[in-house]
One Martini backbone bead per residue (centre of mass of N, CA, C, O) as a GRO file, in nm:
protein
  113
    1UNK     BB    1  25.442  29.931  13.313
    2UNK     BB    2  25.233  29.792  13.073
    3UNK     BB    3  25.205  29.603  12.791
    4UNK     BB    4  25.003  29.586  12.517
    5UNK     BB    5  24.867  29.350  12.292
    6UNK     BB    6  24.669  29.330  11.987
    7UNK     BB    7  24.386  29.319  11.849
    8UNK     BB    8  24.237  29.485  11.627
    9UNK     BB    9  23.937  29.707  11.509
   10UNK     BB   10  23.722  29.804  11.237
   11UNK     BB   11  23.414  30.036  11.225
   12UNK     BB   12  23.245  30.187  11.010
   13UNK     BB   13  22.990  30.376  10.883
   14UNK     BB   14  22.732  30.159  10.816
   15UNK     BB   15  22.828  29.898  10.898
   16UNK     BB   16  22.820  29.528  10.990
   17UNK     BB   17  23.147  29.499  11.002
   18UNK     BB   18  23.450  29.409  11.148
   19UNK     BB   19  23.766  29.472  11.107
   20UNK     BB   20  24.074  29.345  11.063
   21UNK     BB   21  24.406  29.493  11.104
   22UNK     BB   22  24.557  29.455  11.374
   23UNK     BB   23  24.785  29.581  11.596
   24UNK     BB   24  24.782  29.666  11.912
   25UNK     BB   25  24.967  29.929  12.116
   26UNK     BB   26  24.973  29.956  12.520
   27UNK     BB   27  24.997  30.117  12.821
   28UNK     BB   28  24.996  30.065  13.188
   29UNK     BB   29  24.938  30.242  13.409
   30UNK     BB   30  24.935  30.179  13.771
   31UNK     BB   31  24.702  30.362  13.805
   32UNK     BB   32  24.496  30.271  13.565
   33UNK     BB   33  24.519  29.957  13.705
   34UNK     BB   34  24.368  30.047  13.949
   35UNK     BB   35  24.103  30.152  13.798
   36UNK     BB   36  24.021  29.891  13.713
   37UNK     BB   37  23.998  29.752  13.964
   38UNK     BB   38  23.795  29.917  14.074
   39UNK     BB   39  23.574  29.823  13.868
   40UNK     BB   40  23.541  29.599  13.922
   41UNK     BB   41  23.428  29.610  14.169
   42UNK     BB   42  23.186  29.759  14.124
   43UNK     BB   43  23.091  29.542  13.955
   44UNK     BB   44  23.036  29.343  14.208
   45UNK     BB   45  22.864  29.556  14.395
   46UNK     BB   46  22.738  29.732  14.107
   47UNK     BB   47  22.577  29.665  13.872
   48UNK     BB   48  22.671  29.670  13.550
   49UNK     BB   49  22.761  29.646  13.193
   50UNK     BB   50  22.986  29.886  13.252
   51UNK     BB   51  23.289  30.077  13.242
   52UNK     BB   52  23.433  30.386  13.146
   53UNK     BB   53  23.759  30.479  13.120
   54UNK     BB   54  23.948  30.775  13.058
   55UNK     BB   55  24.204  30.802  12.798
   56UNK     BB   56  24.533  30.922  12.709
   57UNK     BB   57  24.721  30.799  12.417
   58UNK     BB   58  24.964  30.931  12.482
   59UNK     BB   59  25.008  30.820  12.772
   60UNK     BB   60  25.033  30.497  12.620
   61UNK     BB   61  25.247  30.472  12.392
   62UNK     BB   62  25.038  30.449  12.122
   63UNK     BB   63  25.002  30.151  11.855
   64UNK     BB   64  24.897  30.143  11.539
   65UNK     BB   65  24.799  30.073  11.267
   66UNK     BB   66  24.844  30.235  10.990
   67UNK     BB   67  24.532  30.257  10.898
   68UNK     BB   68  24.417  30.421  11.153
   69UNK     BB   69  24.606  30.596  11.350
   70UNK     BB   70  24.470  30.824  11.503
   71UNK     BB   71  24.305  30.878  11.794
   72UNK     BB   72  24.086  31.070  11.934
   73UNK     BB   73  23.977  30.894  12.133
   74UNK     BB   74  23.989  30.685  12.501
   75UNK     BB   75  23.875  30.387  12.601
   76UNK     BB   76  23.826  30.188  12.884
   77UNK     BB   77  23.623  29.854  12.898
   78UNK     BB   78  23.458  29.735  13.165
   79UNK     BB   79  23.385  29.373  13.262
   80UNK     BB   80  23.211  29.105  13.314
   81UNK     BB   81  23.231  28.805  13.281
   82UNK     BB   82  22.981  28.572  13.266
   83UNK     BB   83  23.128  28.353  13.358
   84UNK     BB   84  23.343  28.433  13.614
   85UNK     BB   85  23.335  28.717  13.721
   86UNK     BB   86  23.568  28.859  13.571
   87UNK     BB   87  23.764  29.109  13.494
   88UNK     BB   88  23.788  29.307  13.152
   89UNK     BB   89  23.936  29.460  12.882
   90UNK     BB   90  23.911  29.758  12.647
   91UNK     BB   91  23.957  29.936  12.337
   92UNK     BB   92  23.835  30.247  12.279
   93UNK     BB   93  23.750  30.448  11.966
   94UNK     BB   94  23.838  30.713  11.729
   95UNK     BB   95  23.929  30.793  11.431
   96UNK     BB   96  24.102  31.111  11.319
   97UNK     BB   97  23.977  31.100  11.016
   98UNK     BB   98  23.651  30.973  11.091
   99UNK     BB   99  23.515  30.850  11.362
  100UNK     BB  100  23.538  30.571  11.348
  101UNK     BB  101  23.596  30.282  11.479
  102UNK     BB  102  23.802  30.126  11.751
  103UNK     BB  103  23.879  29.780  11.883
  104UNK     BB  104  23.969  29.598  12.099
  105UNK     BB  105  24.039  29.312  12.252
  106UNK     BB  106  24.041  29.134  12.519
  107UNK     BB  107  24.177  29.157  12.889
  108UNK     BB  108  24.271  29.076  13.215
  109UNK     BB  109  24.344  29.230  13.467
  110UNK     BB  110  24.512  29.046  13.642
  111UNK     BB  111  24.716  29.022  13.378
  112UNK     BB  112  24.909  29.290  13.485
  113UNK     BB  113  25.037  29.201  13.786
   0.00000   0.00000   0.00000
């Protein structure tokens, strides 16, 4: 497993923009890390602007910043970075106290590897 520490944001329901709270960690198994690479490929041989790989946080040793908490559901989100259509990924959640936004900064796939 890789561990991965991020940049976190948070934005609220109806805000215009996404406030910094500090970092996410969470791990990626090396299945994870699979379906990750083959989204990339996919990304490469059938264009979509990404692709959403569903993931369980419990299963991810995932730790938030204090003020987020738990998170209802997550998701990875793949896409091909534009300048080089190389795949990159981030996380995508939603606070389980309100619902409202939660996503890391983004990461390149094979920066697991």
């Amino acid at each position: 497993m890789n561990t991965i520490e991020l940049d976190c944001w948070h934005k609220e329901a109806g805000a215009t923009q996404s406030t910094p709270v500090g970092m996410i960690s969470f791990r990626v198994s090396e299945s994870t890390h699979l379906e990750l690479e083959k989204a990339e490929e996919e990304l490469k041989t059938h264009p979509h602007d990404d692709l959403m790989l569903e993931v369980d946080p419990r299963q991810m040793e995932m730790q938030t910043p204090r003020e987020i908490g738990l998170l209802s559901d997550c998701q990875l989100r793949v896409y091909l970075h534009k300048d080089d259509l190389r795949g990159h990924f981030h996380l995508v959640g939603h606070r389980a106290a309100d619902g409202s936004l939660v996503y890391s900064n983004a990461v390149m796939v094979d920066q697991l590897g």
